[in-house]
N, CA, C and O of each residue as an XYZ file, in Angstrom:
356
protein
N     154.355    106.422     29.583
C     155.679    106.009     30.033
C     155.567    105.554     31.487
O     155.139    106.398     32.274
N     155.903    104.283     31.991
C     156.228    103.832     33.024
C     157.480    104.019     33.955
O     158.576    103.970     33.395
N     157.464    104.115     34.581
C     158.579    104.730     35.744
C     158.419    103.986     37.279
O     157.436    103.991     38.020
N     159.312    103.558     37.410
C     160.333    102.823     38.433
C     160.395    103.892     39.996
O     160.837    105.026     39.810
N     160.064    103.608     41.124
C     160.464    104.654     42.093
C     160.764    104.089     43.327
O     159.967    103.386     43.949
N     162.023    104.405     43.750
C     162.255    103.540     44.393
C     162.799    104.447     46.190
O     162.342    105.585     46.298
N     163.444    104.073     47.092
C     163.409    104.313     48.151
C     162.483    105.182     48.805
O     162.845    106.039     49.611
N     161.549    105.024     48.545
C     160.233    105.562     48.982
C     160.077    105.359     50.515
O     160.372    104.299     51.067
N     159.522    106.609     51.260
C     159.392    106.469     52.991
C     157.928    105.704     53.098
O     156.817    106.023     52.675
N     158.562    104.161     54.103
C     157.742    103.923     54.165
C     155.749    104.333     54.826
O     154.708    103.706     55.022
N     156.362    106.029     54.945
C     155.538    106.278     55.919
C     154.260    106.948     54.960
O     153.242    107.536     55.324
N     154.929    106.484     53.112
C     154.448    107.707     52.312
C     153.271    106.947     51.802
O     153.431    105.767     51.488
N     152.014    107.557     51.682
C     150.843    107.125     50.953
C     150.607    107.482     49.445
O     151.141    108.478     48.957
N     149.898    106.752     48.807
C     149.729    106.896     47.154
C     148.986    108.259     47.145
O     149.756    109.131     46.743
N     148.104    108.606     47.362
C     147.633    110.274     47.314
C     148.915    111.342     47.231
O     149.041    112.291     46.456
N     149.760    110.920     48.201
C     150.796    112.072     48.459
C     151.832    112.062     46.756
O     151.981    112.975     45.943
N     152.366    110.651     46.747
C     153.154    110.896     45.643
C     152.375    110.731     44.384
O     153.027    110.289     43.439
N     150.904    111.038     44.135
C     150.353    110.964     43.444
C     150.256    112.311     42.578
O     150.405    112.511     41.372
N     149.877    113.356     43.902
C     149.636    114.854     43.792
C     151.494    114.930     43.721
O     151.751    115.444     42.632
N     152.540    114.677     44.315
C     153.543    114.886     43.514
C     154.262    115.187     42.041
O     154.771    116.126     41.428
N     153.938    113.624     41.861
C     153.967    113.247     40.479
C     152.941    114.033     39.337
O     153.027    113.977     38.110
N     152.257    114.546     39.909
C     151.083    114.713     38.786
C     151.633    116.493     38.463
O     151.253    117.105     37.465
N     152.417    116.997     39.347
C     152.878    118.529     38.725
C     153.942    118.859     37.669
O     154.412    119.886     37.179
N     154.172    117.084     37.489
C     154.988    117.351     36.036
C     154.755    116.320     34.337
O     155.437    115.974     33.372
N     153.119    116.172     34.924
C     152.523    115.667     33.999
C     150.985    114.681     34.373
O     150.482    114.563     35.491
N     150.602    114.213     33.390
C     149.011    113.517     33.722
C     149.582    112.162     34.103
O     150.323    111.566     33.322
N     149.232    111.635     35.359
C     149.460    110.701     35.523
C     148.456    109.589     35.448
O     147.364    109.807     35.973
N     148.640    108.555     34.935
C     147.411    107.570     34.691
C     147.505    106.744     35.602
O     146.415    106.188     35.733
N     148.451    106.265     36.502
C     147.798    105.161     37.302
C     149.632    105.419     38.020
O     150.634    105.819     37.428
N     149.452    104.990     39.492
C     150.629    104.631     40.349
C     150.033    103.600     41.491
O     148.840    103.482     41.770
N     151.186    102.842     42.119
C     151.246    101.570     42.621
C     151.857    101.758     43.547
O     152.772    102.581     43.505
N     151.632    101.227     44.429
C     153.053    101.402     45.425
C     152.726     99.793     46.028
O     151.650     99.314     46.385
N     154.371     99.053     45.978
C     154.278     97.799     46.173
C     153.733     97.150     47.823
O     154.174     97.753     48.802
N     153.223     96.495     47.954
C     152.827     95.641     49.351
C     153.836     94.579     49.546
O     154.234     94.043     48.513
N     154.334     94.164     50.686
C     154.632     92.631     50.949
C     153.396     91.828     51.288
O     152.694     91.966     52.290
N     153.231     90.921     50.241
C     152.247     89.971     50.287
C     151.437     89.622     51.728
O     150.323     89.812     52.217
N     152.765     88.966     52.101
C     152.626     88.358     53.990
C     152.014     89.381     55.134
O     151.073     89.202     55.907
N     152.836     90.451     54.972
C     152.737     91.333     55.717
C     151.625     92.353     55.678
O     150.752     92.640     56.499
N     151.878     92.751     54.644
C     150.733     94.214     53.858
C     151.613     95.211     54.358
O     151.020     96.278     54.516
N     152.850     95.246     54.670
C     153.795     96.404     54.698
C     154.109     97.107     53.417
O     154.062     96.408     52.405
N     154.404     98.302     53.293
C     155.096     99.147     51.723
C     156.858     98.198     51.790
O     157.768     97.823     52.530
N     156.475     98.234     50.727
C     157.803     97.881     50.348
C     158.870     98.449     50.578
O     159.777     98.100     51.334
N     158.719    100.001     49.443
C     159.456    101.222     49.606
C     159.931    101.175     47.938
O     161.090    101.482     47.658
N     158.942    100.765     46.836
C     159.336    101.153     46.000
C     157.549    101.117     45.253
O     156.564    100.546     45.721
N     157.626    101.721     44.325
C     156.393    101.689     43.282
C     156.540    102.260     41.916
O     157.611    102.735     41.538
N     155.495    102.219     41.185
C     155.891    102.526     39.887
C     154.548    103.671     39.632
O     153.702    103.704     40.525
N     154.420    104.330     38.766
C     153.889    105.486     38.246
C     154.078    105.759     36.750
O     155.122    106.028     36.157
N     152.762    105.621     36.247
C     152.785    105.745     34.746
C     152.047    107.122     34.248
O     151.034    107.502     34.835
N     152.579    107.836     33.173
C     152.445    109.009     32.547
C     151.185    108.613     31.427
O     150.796    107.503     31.066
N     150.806    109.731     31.108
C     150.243    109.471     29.738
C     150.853    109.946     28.680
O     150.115    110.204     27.729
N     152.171    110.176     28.532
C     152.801    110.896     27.676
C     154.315    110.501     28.342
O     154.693    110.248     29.486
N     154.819    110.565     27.335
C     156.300    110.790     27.331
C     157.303    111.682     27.940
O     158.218    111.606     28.760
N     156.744    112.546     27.197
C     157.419    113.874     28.131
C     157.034    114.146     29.534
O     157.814    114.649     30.343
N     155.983    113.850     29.769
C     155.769    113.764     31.735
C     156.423    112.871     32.355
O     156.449    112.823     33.584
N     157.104    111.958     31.511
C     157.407    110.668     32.389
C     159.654    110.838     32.537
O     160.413    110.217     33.281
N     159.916    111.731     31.662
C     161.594    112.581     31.104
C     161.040    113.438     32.034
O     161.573    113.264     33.130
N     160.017    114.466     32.048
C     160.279    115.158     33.127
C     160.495    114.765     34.585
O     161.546    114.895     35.213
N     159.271    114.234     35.057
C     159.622    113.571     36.332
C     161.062    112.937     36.743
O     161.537    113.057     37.872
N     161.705    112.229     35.651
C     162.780    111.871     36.303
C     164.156    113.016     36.302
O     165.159    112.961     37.013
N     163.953    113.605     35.697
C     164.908    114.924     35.504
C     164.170    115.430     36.943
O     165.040    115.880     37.689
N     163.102    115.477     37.427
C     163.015    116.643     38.381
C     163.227    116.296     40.016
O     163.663    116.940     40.970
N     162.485    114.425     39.767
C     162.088    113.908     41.032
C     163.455    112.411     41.360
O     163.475    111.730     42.385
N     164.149    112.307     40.514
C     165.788    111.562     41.187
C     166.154    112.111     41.762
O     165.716    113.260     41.719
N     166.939    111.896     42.498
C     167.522    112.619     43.965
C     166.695    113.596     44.658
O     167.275    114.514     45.238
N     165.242    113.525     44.686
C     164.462    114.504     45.130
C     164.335    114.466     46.801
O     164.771    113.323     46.934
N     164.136    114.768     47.753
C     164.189    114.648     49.051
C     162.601    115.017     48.932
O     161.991    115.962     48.430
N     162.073    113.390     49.886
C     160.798    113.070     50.006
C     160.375    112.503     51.104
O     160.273    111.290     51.288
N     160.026    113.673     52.136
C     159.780    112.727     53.571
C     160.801    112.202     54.174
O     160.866    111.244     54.944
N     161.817    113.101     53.651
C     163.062    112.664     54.393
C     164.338    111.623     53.490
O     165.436    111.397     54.000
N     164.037    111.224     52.466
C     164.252    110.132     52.138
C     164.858    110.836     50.415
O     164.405    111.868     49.921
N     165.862    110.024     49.821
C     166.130    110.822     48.268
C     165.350    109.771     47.466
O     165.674    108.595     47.630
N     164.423    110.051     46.673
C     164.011    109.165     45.744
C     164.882    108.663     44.517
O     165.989    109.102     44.206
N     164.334    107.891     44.026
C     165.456    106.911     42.801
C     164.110    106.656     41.936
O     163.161    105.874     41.987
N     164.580    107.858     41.013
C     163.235    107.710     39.854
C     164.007    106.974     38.256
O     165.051    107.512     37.888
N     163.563    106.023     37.570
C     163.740    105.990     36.249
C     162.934    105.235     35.311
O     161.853    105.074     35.876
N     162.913    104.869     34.547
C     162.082    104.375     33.274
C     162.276    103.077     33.929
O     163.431    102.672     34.062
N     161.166    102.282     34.411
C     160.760    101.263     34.303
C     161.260     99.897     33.279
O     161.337    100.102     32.068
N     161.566     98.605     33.802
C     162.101     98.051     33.164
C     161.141     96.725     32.571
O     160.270     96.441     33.392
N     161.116     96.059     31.621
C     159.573     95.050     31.620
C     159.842     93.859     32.732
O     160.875     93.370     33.190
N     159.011     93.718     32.863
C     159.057     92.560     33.785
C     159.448     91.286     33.320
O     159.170     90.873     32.195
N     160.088     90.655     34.165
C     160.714     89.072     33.780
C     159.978     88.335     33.608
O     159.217     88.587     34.543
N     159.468     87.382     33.003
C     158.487     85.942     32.847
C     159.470     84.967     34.180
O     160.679     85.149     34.042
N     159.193     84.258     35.070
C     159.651     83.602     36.120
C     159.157     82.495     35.330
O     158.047     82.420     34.803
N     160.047     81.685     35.300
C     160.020     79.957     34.823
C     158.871     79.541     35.868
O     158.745     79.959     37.019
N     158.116     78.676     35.228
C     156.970     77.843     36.677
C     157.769     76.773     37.688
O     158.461     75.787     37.434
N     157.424     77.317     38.776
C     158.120     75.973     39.675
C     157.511     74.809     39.594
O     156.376     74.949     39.138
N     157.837     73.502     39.892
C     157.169     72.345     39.923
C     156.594     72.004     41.507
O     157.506     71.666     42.262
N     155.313     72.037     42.093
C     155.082     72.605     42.729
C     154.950     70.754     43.684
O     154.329     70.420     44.692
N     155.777     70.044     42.823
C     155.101     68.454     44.010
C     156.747     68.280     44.214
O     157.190     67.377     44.924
């Protein structure tokens, strides 16, 4: 299960909400977004379960969680949009 996380401090590293995330299930892989230009955090990333039920728990435990100061905004991940191609001339 994929999961959505959002107002994340930008001050927070993937290790930290890694070992977070991982006390309410196996986590297989988390992201935390970059701005391209910059290489700044965004302040949101996503985090995938290997199971279902780790991924219902986390958000039952870690929405409105206070993280570094900050309330997180956890939920099920949404698929991503296909973006029409621009015409690039």
């Amino acid at each position: 299960m994929k999961l959505y996380i959002g107002n994340i401090s930008f001050k927070a590293e993937e290790n930290e909400l890694n070992e977070l995330f991982s006390q309410v299930g196996e986590v297989t892989s988390l992201n935390l977004i970059h701005d391209k230009m910059t290489g700044r955090p965004r302040g949101f990333g996503f985090v995938e379960y290997a199971n279902r039920e780790g991924g219902e728990e986390a958000i039952k435990k870690y929405d409105g969680f206070d993280f570094q100061g900050r309330s997180l905004k956890v939920n099920e991940a949404k698929p991503r949009e296909e973006k029409p191609q621009r015409n690039r001339y």
